[in-house]
C-alpha positions in Angstrom: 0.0 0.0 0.0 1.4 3.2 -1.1 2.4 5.5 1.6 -0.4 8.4 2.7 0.9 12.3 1.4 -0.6 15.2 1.8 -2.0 16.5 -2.2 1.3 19.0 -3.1 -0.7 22.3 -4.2 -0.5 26.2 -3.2 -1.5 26.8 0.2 -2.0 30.2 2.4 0.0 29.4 5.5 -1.6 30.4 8.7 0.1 33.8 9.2 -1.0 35.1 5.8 -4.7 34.1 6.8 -4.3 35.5 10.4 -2.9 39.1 8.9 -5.3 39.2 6.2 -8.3 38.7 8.8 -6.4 41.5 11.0 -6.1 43.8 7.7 -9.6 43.3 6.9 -10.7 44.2 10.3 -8.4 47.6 10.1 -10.1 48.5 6.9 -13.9 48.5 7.9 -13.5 51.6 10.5 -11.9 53.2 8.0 -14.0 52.0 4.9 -16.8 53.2 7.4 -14.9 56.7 7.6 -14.7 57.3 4.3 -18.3 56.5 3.3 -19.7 58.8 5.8 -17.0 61.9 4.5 -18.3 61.3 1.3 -21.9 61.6 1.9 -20.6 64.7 3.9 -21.0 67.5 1.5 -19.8 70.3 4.2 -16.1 69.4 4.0 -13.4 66.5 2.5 -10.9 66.7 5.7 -11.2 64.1 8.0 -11.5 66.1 12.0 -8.9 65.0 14.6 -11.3 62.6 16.0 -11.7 60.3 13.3 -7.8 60.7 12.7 -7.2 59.4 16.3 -10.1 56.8 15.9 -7.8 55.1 13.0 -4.5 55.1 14.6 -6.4 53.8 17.4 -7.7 51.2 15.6 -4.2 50.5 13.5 -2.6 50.5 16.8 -4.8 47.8 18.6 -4.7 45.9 15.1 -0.7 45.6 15.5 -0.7 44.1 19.3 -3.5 41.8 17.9 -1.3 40.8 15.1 1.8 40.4 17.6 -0.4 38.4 20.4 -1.1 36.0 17.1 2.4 35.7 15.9 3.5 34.5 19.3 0.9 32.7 20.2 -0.4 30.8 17.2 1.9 31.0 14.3 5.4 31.3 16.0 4.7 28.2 18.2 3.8 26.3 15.3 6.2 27.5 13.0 8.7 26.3 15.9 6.9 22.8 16.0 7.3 22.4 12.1 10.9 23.0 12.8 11.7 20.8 15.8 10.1 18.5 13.9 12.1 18.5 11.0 15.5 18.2 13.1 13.7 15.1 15.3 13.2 13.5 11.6 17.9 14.6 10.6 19.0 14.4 14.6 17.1 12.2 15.8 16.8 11.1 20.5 19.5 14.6 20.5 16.6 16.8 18.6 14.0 15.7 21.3 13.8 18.9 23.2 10.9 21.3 23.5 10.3 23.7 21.1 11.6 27.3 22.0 7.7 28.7 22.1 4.6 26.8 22.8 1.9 29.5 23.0 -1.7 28.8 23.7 -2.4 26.2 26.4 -3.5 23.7 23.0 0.0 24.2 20.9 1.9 23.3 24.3 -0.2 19.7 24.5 0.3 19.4 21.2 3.7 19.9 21.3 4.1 17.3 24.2 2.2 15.0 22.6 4.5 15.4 19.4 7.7 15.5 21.9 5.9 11.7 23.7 5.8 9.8 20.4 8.8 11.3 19.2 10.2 9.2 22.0 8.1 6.0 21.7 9.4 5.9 17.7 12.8 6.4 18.4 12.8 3.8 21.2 11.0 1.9 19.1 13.6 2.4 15.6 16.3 1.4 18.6 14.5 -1.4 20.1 14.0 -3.0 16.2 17.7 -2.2 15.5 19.1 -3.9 18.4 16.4 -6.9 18.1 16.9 -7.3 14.4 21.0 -8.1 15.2 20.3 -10.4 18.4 18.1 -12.5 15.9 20.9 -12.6 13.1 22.9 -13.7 15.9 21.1 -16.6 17.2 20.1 -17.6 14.3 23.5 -17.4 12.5 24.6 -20.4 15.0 22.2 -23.2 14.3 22.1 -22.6 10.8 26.3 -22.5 10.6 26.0 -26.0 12.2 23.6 -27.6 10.1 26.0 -26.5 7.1 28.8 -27.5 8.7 27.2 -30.8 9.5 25.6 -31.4 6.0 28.8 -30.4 4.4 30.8 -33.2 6.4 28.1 -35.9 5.5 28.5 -35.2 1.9 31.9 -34.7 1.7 33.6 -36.8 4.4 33.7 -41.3 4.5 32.3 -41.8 8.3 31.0 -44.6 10.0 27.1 -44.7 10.7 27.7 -43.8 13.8 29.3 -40.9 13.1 26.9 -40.1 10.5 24.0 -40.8 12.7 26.0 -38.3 15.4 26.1 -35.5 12.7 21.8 -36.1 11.9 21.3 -35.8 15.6 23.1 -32.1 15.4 20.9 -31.2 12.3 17.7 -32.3 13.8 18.6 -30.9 16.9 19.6 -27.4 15.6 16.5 -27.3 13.3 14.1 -28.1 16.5 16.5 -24.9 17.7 15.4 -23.1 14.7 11.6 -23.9 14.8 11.6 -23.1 18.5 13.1 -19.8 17.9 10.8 -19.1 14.5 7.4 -19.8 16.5 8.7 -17.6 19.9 9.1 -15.0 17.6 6.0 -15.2 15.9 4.6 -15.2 19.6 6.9 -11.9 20.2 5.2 -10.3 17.0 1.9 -11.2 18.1 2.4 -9.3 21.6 4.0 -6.5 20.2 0.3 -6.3 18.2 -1.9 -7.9 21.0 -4.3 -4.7 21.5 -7.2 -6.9 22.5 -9.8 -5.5 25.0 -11.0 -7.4 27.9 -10.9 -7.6 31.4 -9.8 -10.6 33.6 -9.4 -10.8 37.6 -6.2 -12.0 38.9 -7.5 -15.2 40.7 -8.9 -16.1 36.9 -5.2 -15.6 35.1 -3.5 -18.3 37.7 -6.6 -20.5 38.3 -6.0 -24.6 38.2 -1.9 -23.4 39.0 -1.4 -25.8 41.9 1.7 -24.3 43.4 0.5 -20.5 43.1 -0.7 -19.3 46.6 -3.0 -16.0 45.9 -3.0 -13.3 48.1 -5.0 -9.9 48.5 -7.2 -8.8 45.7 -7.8 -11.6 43.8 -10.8 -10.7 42.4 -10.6 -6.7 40.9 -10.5 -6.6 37.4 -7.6 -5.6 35.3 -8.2 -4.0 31.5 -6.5 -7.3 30.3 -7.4 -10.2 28.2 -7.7 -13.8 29.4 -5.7 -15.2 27.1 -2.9 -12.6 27.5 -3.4 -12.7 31.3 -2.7 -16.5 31.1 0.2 -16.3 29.1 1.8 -13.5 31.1 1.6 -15.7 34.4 1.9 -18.5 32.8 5.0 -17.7 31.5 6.7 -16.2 34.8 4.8 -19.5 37.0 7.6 -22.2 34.0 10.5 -19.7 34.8 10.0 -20.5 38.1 9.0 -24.5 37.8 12.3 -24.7 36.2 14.7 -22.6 38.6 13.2 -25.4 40.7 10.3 -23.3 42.6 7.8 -25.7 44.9 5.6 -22.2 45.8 4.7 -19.1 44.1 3.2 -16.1 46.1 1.3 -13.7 43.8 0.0 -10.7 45.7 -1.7 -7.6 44.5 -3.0 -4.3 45.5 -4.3 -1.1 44.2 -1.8 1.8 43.3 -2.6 4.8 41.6 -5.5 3.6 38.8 -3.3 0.5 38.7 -3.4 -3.0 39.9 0.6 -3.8 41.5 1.1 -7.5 41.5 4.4 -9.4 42.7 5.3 -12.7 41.6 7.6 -14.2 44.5 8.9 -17.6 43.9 10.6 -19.9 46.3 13.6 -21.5 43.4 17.2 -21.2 43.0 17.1 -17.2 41.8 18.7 -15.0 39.8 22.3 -14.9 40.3 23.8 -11.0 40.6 25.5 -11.1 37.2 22.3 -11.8 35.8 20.0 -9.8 36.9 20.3 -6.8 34.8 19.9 -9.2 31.3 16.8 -11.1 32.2 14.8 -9.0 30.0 17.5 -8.8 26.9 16.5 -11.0 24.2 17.6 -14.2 24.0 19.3 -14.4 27.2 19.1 -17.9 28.9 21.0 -19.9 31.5 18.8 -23.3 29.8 20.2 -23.2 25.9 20.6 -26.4 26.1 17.8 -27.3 27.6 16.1 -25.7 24.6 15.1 -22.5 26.1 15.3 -19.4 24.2 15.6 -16.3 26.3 12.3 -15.0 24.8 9.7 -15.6 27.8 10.4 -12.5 29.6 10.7 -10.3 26.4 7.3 -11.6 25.7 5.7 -10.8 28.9 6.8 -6.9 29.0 5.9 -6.9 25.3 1.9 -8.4 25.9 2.2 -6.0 28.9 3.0 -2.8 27.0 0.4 -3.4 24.5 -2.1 -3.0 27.6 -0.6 -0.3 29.5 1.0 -2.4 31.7 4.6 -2.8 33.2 7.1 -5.5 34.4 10.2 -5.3 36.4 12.6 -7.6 39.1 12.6 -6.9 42.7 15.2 -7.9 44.6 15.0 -10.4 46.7 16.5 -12.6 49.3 15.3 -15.8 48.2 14.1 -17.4 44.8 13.2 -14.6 42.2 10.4 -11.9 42.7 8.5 -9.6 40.0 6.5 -6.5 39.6 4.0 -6.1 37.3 1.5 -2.8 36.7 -1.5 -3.2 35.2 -4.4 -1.0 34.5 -7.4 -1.5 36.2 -10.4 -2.3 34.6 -13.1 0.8 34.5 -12.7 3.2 38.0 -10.4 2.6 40.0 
């Protein structure tokens, strides 16, 4: 689909319009002059009052037209330009625009200045993604070449050559794992779904989860996506060897806060600040992918919500926010 442009064609820009209005509004006092001199037979000369009525009237028409200009057409003037040096300079061009005017341009301008943010973040986020994927998917796919090679080219013994179709079909279940984990990432990042779901409905028929506080308040938050979420964090923790999983929650500001406290092994402190980077695992060979996490704050964002890890003494504990369903 071709992209959406504006139709290129002559256009008044917003100050021309704004001074003709002003212009217009100058000329009817004295339009209004003019016709009454003339049906004034007496005399042609204009008295000292009508004289100071129209420099009066010029005067005030000249504050109006500076109140405009930096008001209404300087602030978005400066707007059009911040937002050509975002588009060349990028994060370093995110700064406010020198004038913001009326109460309206200044949202706007913060609104403009928000997802000016969210799309570089997002261009950084893609960038980064995009070369941790080439990455791990640059390693399998050398070693099923390297493996195919040798059994074409080099005289082995079936053992060997039943060694060397273990590696392939174990690097291509590697691949497949890692090609349907991210179809699941792309699906979050898109997961807008409405709904509403209460926390005690998210973990239910979870044996080892032990629910505390408000179970029951509603969270704008699908089912589905509420059971993949915990889901997800309840295997992390079934397989850092957890027996018990408190989740608690509680009410904080239009939000629901819930921690997810398990009772395993942990996070050790060299890992703790990677546990959301994609593909980071301490179970590769196990099969895992280091996607689960990156999943979860992905179906989270697409609903307002957030995820983070708490210390702890003991086993590993999470944070997530997420929006409460209708008043809070």
């Amino acid at each position: 689909m071709a992209p959406a442009r504006v139709p290129q064609k002559w256009r008044p820009t917003l100050a021309m319009i704004v001074f003709a209005v002003l212009l217009t509004v100058l000329a009817l006092p004295a339009a209004i002059v003019i016709w009454f001199r003339a049906l004034d037979n007496t005399t042609s000369r204009m008295g000292s009052t009508e004289l100071i009525a129209l420099a009066v009237a010029l005067v005030l028409t000249v504050l109006i037209a500076v109140v405009f200009s930096r008001t209404i057409t300087g602030p978005i003037n400066a707007l059009v330009r911040r937002t050509e040096e975002i588009g060349r300079g990028g994060r370093g061009a995110i700064v406010a625009p020198e004038q913001q005017g009326t109460r309206e341009i200044a949202t706007l301008s913060q609104s403009f200045l928000d997802l000016a943010e969210r799309l570089v973040d997002r261009t950084e986020y893609v960038s980064s993604f995009a070369a941790h994927v080439s990455h791990e998917l640059k390693s399998p796919v050398t070693a099923i070449r390297g493996s195919a090679e040798l059994l074409r080219d080099a005289e082995m013994s079936k053992t060997e050559r039943d060694r060397f179709l273990d590696h392939i079909i174990a690097d291509s279940d590697r691949l497949a794992s890692l090609l349907e984990r991210l179809r699941e990432l792309a699906r979050a990042d898109l997961d807008f779904a409405s709904g509403t779901v209460t926390l005690a409905e998210a973990v239910a028929d979870q044996p080892i989860v032990a629910l505390e506080g408000m179970g029951n308040v509603k969270v704008a938050l699908g089912l589905e996506a509420a059971r993949a979420i915990f889901g997800q964090l309840l295997r992390n923790a079934v397989e850092h060897g957890a027996t018990r999983v408190a989740v608690a929650a509680e009410r904080e500001d239009g939000m629901l806060r819930v921690t997810v406290a398990d009772d395993g092994t942990g996070i050790s402190s060299g890992n703790r600040d990677r546990v959301f980077e994609p593909f980071f695992t301490t179970r590769r060979e196990a099969g895992g992918t280091g996607m689960g996490l990156q999943i979860v704050r992905s179906m989270l964002a697409a609903h307002g919500g957030t995820i983070r890890l708490l210390p702890s003494e003991a086993g590993a504990t999470f944070e997530i926010r997420v929006p409460l369903a209708g008043p809070s």
